[in-house]
N, C-alpha and C positions, 0 to 999 in steps of 0.2 A: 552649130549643134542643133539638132531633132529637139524644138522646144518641147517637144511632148514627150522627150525622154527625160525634161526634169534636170536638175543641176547635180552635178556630183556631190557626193558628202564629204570625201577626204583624197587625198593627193601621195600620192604611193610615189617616193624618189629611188628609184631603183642605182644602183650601183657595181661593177667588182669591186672587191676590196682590194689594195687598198684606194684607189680611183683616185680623184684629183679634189680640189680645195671646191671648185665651182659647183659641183655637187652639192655638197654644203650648205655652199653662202645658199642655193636655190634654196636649199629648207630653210634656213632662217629667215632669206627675204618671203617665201611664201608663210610663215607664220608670222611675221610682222604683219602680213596682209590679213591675219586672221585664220589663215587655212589651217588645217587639222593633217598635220604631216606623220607619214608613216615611213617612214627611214629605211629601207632593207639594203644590206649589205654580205655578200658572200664570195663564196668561192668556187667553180665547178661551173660546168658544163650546163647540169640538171639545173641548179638554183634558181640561173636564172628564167629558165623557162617554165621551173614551177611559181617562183611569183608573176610572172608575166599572164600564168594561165589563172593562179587564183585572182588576179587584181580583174581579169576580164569576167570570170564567173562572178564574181560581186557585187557587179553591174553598178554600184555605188561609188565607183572610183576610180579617177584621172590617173594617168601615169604619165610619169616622168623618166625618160631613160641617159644613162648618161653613156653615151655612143663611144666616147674614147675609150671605157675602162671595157667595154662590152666585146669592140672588136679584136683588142688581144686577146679576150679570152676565147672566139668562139670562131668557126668554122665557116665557111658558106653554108653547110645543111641545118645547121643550128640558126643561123642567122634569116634562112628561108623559113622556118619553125616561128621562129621570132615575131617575125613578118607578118606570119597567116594569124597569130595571136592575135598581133595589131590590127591587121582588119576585120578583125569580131569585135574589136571594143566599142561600148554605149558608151564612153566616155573619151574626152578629148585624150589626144596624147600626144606630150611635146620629145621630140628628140633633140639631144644637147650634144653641140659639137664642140670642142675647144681646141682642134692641132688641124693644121692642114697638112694631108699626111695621103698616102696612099690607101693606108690601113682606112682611114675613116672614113677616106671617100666612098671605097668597098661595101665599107657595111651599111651607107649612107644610099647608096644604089639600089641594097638589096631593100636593106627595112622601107625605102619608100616606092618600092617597085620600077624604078629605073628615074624615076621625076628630077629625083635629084643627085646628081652626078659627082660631086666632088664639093672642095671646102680649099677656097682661095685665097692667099695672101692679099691685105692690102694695107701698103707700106701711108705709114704717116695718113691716116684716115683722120679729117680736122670738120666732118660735117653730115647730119643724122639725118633723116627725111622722110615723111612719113606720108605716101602716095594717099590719094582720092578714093580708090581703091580698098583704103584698110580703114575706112566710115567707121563699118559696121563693127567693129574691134576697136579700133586705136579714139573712136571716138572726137574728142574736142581736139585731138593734134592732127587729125587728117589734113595734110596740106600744108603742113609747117614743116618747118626746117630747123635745127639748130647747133650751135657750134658746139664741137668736141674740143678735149682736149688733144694734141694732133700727137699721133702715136698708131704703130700699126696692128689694124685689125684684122678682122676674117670675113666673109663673102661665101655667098653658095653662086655655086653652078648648078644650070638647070637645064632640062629637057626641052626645046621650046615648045617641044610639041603635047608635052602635059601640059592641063591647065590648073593654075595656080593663083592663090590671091597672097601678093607680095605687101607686105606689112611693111618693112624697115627698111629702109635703100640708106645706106655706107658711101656716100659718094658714087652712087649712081647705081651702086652694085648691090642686091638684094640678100639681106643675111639676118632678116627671119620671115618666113612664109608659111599657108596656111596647105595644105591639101585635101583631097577628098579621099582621101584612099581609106579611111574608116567611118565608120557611120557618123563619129562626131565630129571627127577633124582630125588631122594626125597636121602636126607642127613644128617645125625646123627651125632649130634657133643655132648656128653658127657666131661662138662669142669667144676670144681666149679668156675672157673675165670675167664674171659674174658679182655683180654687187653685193659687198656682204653689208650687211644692215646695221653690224652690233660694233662697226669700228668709229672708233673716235671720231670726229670730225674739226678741226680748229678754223674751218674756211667754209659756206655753203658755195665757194665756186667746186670744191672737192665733192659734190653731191651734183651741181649742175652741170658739170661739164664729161661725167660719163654717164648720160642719162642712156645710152645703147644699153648699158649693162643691168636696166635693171627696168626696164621701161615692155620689153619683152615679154618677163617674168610676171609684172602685171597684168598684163593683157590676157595672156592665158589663163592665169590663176582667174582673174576675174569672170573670162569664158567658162572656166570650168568648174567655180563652185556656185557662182552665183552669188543669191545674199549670203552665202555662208559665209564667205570672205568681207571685212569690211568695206562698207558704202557711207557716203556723206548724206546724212538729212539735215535740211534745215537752212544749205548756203543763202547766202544771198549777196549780192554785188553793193560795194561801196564808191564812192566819190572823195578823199580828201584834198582837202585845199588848206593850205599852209600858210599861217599869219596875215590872214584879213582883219581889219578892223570891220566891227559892225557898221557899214555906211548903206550909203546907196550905192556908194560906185569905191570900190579901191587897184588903183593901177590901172590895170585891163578889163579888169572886172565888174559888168555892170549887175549889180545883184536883182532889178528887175525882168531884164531882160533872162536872165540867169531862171528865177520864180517860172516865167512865161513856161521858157522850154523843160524845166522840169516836170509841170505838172502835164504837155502838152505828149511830153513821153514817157512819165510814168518814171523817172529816177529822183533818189535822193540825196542831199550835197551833206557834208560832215564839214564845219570847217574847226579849221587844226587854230583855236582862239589863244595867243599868248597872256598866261593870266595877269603878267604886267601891266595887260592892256584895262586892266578891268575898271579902273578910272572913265575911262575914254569912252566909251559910248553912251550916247546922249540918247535920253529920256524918246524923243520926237521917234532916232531913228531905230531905237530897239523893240516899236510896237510894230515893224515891217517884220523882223524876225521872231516876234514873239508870238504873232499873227499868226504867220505861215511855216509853225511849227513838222508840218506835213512833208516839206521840203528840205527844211534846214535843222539842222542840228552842230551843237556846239562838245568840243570838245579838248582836251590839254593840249597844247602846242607849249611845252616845256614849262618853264616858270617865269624866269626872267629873259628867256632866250638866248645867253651866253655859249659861247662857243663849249662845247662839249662841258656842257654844267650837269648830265648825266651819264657823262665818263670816266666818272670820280670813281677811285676805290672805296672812298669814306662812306659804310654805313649808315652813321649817324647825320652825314649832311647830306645825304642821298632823302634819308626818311623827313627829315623837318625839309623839305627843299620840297618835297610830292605835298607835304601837309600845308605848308605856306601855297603853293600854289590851289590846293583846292578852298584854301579857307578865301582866294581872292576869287575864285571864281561863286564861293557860296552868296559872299557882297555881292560879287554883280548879278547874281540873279536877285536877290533880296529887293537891289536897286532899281533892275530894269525890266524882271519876271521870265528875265530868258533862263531855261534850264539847262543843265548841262549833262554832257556824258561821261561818267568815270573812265577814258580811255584816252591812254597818257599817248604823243607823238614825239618822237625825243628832236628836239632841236642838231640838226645838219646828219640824222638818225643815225648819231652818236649814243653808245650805252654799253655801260658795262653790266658785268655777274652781278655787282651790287646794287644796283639798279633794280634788276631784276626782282631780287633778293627785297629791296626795300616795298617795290610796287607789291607782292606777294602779302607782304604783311602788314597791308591798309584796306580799307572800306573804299578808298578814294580812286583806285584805281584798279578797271578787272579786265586789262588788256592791254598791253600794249600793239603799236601799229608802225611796223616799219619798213622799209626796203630789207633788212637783212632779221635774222631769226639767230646768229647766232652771233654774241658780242665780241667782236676783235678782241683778240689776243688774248682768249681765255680760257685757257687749256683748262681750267676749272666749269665750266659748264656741263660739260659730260655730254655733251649733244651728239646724238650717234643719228646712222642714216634712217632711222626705222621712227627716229622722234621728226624726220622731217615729211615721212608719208602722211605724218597727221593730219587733220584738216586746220588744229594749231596746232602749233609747236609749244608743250607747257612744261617743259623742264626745267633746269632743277626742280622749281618753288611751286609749279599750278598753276603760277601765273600765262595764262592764253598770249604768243605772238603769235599776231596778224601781220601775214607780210602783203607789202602793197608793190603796185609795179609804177614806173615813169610811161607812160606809151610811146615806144618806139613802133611797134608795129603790134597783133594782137598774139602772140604764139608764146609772152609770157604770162596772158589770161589763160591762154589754151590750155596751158602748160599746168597752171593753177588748179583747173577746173576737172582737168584730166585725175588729178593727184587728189582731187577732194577736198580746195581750197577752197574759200570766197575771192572773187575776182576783185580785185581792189585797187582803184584808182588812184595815185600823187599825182599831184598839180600845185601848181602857184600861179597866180594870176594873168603870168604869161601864158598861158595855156591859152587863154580865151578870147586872145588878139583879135580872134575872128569872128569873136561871139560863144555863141554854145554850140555854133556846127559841130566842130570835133568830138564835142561833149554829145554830142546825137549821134553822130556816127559809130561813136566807141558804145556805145547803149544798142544797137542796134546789131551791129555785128555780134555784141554778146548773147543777145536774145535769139540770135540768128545760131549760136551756136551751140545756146541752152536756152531753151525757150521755158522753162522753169523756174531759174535761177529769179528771184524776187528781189526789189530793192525798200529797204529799209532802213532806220538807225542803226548804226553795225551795232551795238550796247542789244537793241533788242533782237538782232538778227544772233549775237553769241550766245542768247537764252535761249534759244532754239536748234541751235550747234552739235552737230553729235555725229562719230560715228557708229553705225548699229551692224550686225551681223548676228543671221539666224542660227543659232543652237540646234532647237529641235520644233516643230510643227508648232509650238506652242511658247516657247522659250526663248527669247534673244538676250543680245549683251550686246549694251548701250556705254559707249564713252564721254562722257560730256566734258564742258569747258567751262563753265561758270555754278557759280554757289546758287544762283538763284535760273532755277531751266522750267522748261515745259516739257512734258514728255508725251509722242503721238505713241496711238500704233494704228498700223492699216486694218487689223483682225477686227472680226467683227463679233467674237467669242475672246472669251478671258486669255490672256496672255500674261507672262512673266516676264520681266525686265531684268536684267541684272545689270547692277548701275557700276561703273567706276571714274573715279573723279581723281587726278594727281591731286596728292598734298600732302605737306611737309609731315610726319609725323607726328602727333600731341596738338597739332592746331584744332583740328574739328570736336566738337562739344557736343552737335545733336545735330541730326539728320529727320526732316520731315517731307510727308507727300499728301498732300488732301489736306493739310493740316494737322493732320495725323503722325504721331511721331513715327519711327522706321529704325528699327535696330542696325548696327553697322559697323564694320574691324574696318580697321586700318590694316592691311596686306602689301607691305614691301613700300613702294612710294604712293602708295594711293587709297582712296576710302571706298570700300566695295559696300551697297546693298541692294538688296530687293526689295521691288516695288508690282504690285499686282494690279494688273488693272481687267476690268471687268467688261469692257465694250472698246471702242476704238479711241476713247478720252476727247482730250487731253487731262493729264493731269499737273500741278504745278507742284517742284519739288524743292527744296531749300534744304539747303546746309549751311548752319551756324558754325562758328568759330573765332578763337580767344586771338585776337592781334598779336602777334609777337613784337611788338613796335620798338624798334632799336631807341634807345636815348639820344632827343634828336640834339645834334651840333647847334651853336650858333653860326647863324650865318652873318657873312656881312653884308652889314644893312645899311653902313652911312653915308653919308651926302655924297664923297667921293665914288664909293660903286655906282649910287643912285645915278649919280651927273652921267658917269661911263653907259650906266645903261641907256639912258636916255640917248645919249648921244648914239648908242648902235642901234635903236630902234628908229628916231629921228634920220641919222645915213639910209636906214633902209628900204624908209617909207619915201624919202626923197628920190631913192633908186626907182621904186616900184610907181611911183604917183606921177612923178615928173619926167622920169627920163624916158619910160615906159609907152603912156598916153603924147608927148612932146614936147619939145626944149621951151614951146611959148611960158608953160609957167614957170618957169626959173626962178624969176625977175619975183614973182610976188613969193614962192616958196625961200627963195634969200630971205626975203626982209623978216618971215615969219620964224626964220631955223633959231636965232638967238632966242625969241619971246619963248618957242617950244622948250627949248631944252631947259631956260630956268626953270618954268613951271614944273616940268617931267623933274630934274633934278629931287627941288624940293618937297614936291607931292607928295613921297613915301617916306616922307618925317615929318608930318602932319598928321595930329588927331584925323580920324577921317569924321565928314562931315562937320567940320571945325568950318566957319566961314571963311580960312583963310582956302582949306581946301577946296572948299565949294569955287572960289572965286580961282583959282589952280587949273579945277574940272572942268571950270566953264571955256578957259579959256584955250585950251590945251586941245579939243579937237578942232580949232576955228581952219587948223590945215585939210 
């Protein structure tokens, strides 16, 4: 698009009535994106050519045409009419195909002046690819590849001898491309299904695996309105690492060498601290972390670490189970000065609705952080496709998921970064067998691929979380993710924000900005207001609100669970310490596994700081 034509303002989906489902979902998935959809649907000859002509006289507006319902209705001379429309438009305009058919290849010939030929079967398509070629479009996925679910799709046939920039390759076969045949682009999207946004979801592989269907619809909308359609400010790239003790070295992991390379390239590590552990690090070695604040940061890795001890239906043991674990991490800062992060990691990223539910209505926790965003087996969730374009995912409750990836290769960063995620790193100490190499490499290609994308505590990277989309010259609407944010703006003249934040109904009490209160409704599931700002800011904005805190269960807390835990923290560390690093310390980790585990046992039935504890404390990290 003619940057100096400026971004469209609204997106005209044209139709016959009664035309097919795809049509549709394209409006909803573009108004999940933010877009300002204009719907037209008719019947006749004339209709369509009269919106065709007004949406081009408007000059303010994209179009959208849905090719199947148009070529039964209309002729070769109408569809030559059609045609000469589309190469007057200032605005992009995608053509949607969905039948491989004679009829749509026809009109597919005509409206793109011969470029593109026909609309191809392809049986059992199990793999999506996005050429070098489509940079300047498809952005962070140029060059990736990823699996479908295998089921047959559609494909354009093409002119060789037009030139075209081919976006989507289908198993090799290209079925969505760009042309030049209008001033802004005229767009071929061959798909028989388009993503509907507003359906259930009980699986996020049912979101990842037909990313064809809606990765397209993206692309364009984003070409075509610009900021008007929602954008992520604020990402920034994470690191977590999963049940370290505070040492100098745990497993693979050597935590200096670790300091080195972070500060030498500029990333920051979160590690996932179990708060059982909170006894266990020693005075000497917590002023290495408490030092070098800059790099490391501490945050939940469950409570006690039990298999799926945040997969519980239980409410009540959900909420005393988040509260027991932040009151052991408030001790160990108390005891060792290391602060911590309110951002829960659910142990084997196991969680249920209640979870959710519980983390929602605490101070202790404004995040969670996982491989998946949507809790097994929870038809109760309500997670639709349009809560997972978010940069989090905060449904039900408000509560922000952060999904993090394993590194198998970088195309589910790409993937992330494309969609308006934070790129987010899991690891466990195997990761670093080789040092921090991999851990520079995986920083480097990201920076390689966002050179924006900034690393900090993810806690203060979600205070700065948002997605924004321009209203009008002076007006935007801001989404945020946390109770306590900062709010930019680029203008250099006064601006209007309009703010929304999910949450639960009757929770929020008062809403402030500058320190200054800010009046504000609650509207459906979430808190709307305005806030003005006067120059580019920032400004800092906070919303208060009344805990809903379930009445927390007792948990069991006696000797027998204690001894059990200990005994799966002690197996673990024996995994990661010994078998990890090499079999030579065996011989000295035996003789110490019995002295651990009493200690561990009994420690959590102990006055703390009681000299029996203290002698417990002391001896309990000698491993």
């Amino acid at each position: 698009m003619d940057t100096k034509l400026g971004a469209a303002e609204r997106l005209v989906v044209v139709r016959i009535s009664p035309g097919s489902s795809r049509a549709t979902h394209f409006s909803r998935l573009a108004e999940s994106l933010g877009a300002e959809v204009i719907e037209k649907r008719g019947e006749g000859r004339g209709f369509l050519e009269r919106i065709v002509r007004e949406a081009r006289d408007s000059a303010d507006r994209a179009l959208v045409l849905d090719v199947d319902s148009v070529c039964e209705a209309l002729g070769p001379e109408e569809l030559e009419n059609i045609a000469a429309l589309i190469g007057q438009f200032h605005r992009p305009v995608l053509l949607l195909a969905s039948r491989s058919s004679r009829q749509v290849g026809e009109a597919l010939q005509v409206l793109t002046a011969g470029a593109v030929t026909g609309v191809s079967p392809i049986p059992q398509s199990a793999r999506v690819h996005f050429p070098e070629e489509s940079r300047d479009l498809a952005e962070e996925l140029a060059t990736f590849d990823y699996p479908l679910r295998p089921e047959a799709r559609l494909g354009l046939t093409c002119d060789g001898r037009v030139s075209c920039t081919e976006l989507m390759h289908l198993d090799g076969v290209p079925a969505f491309l760009r042309l030049a045949s209008c001033k802004a682009g005229l767009f071929v999207w061959a798909t028989p299904g388009v993503f509907d946004p507003d359906s259930p979801l009980s699986a996020e592989l049912q979101f990842e695996e037909v990313i064809d269907s809606y990765v397209p619809a993206i692309i364009f909308v984003r070409h075509a309105l610009g900021d008007r359609c929602w954008r992520t400010r604020g990402m920034g790239a994470g690191l977590v690492i999963d049940d370290p003790l505070l040492s100098s070295r745990y497993g693979l992991l050597d935590f200096p060498a670790l300091l080195s390379s972070a500060r030498a390239n500029n990333y920051h590590v979160t590690l996932g601290f179990i708060p059982w552990n909170h006894w266990r690090t020693r005075t000497a070695e917590a002023a290495f972390f408490r030092e070098h604040s800059d790099c490391f940061s501490v945050c939940l890795h469950g409570c006690d670490h039990t298999q799926g001890e945040f997969a519980s239906a239980d409410g009540g043991e959900l909420a005393t189970r988040i509260e027991l674990a932040a009151s052991r991490m408030r001790r160990h800062e108390q005891r060792t000065g290391i602060q911590w992060e309110p951002l829960l990691v659910c142990p084997q990223e196991l969680f249920s609705l209640a979870a959710v539910r519980a983390g929602a209505e605490t101070d202790d926790v404004i995040a969670l952080v996982n491989t998946r965003c949507i809790p097994p087996a929870s038809a109760e969730a309500r997670v639709k496709g349009s809560d997972l374009l978010l940069a989090a995912t905060d449904v039900p409750f408000g509560l922000p998921l952060l999904k993090r990836h394993y590194l198998r290769d970088m195309s589910d960063f790409a993937m992330s970064m494309f969609l308006g995620k934070p790129p987010i790193l899991a690891a466990h100490h195997d990761f670093f067998r080789d040092g921090p190499g991999p851990t520079e490499a995986f920083v480097r290609k990201l920076r390689e691929m966002r050179p924006d994308v900034t690393w900090r505590p993810l806690s203060a990277m979600l205070q700065e979380l948002c997605s924004t989309r321009r209203v009008s010259a002076t007006e935007w609407e801001t989404r945020i993710f946390a109770d306590v944010f900062r709010l930019h703006s680029e203008a250099e003249g006064a601006t209007t924000h309009h703010v929304l934040r999910r949450s639960t109904p009757g929770t929020v009490t008062a809403v402030s900005a500058g320190g200054s209160g800010v009046e504000f409704r609650q509207v459906g599931d979430s808190v709307r207001f305005t806030v003005r700002l006067e120059g580019p800011g920032p400004i800092d904005i906070r919303i208060e609100r009344q805990p809903r805190r379930v009445v927390g269960a007792r948990l069991e807390e006696g000797p027998t669970y204690q001894l059990g835990v200990a005994v799966r923290r002690t197996l673990s560390e024996l995994r990661d310490r010994v078998v990890g690093p090499g079999l030579a310390l065996v011989q000295r980790a035996s003789r110490l596994l019995q002295l651990q585990l009493v200690c561990a046992g009994v420690i959590h039935q102990l006055p703390e700081q009681s000299v029996s504890w203290q002698l417990a404390a002391t001896l309990m990290p000698i491993l």
